[in-house]
SERO-4910 file (N, C-alpha, C, O; in steps of 0.05 Angstrom, whole numbers):
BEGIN
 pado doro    nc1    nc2    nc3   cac1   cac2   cac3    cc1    cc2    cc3    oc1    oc2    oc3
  Unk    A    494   -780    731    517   -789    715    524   -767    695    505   -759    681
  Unk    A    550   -755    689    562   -739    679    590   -745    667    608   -757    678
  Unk    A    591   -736    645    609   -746    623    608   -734    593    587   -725    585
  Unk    A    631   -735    578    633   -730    554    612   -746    542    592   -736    531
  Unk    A    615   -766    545    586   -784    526    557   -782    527    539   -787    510
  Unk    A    556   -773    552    519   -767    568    511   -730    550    523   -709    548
  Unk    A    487   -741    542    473   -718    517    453   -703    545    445   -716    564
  Unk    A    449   -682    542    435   -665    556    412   -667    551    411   -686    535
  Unk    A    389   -660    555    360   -667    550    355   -640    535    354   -618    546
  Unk    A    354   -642    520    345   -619    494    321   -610    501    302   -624    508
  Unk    A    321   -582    498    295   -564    487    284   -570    472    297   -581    454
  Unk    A    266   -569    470    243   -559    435    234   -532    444    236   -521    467
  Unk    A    223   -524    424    226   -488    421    197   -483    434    193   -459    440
  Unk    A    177   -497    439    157   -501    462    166   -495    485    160   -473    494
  Unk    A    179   -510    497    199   -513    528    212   -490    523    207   -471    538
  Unk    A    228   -488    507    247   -452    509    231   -437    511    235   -424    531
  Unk    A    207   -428    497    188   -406    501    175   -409    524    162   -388    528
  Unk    A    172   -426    541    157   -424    564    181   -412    585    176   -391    597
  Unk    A    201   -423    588    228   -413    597    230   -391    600    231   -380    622
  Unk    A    230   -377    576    231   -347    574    217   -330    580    220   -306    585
  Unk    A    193   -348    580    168   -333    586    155   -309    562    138   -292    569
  Unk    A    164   -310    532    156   -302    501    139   -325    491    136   -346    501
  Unk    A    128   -316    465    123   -329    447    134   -360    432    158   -364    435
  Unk    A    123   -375    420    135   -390    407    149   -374    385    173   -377    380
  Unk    A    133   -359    373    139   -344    349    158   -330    354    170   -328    333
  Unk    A    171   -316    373    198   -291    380    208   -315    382    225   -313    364
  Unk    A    212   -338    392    233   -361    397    243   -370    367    266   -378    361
  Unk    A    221   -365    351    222   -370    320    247   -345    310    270   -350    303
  Unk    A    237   -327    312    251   -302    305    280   -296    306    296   -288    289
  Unk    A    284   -304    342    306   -303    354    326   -329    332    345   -322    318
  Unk    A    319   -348    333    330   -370    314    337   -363    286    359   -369    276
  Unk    A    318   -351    272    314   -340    244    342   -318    250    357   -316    231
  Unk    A    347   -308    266    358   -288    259    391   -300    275    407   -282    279
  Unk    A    395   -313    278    422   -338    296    425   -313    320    446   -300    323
  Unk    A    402   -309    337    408   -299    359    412   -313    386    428   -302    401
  Unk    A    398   -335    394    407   -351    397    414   -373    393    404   -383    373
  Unk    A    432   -392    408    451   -427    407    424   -437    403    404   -430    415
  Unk    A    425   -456    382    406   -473    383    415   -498    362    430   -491    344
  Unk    A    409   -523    362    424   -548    341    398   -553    323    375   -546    325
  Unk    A    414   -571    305    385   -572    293    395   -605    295    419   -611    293
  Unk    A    380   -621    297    373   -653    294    355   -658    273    331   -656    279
  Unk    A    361   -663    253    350   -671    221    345   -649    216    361   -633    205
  Unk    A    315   -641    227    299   -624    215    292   -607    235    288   -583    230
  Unk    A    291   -618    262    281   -602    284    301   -584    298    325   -590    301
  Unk    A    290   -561    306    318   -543    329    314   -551    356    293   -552    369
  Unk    A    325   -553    359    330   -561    396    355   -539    411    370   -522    400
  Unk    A    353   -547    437    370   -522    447    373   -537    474    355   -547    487
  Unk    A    407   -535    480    418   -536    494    416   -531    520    425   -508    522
  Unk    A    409   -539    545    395   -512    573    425   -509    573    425   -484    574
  Unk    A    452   -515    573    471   -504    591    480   -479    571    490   -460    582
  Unk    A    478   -478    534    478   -463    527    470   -443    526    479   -421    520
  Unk    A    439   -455    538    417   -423    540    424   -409    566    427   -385    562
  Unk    A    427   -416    587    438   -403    609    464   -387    604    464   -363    607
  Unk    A    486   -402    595    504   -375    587    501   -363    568    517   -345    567
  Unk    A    484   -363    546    470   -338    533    451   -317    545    451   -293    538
  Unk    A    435   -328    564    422   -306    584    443   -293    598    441   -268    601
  Unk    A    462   -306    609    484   -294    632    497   -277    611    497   -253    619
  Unk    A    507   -279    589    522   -265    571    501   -240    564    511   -219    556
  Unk    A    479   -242    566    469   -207    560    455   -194    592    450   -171    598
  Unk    A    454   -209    601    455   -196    640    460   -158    640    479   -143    633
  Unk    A    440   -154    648    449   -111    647    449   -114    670    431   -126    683
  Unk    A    475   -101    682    482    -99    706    472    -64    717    479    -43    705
  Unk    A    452    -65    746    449    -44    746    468    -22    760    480    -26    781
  Unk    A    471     -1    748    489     22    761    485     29    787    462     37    789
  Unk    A    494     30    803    486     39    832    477     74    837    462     84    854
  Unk    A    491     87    818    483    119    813    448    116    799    436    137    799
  Unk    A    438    100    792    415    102    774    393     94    788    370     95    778
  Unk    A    397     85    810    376     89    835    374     92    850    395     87    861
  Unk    A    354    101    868    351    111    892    360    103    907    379     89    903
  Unk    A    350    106    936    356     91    961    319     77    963    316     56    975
  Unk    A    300     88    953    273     72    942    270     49    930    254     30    933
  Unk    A    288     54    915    291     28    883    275     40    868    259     28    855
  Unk    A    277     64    866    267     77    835    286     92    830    304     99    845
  Unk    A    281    101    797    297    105    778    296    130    781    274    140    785
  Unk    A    322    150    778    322    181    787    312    195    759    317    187    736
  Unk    A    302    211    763    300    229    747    320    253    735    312    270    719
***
């Protein structure tokens, strides 16, 4: 079921750090510093998954095709 009214199942910054596969504490950091989307509900931050996905997609390094081999290593 999908709709303007239906709430997404929120993160807690536990679940985002496993996600990412960092720390709790860099999940801390990242927040501390409004690097990434995250809400706050009273007291607690929570986070969005459809927000966090286009914040991952939004810093995506796309690789150059001149910058590697025909190996998949990186030229010298």
């Amino acid at each position: 079921m999908t709709g303007p009214d239906v709430v997404p199942k929120l993160l807690t910054m536990d679940e985002l750090a496993e996600r990412l596969g960092v720390t709790q504490r860099h999940v801390r950091r990242l927040v501390a510093e409004k690097r990434v989307p995250y809400l706050k509900v009273g007291r607690f931050i929570r986070f969005d998954p459809a927000q966090i996905s286009a914040w991952l997609e939004s810093r995506r390094v796309a690789v150059s095709r001149d910058s590697v081999t025909r190996a998949g290593l990186p030229r010298r």
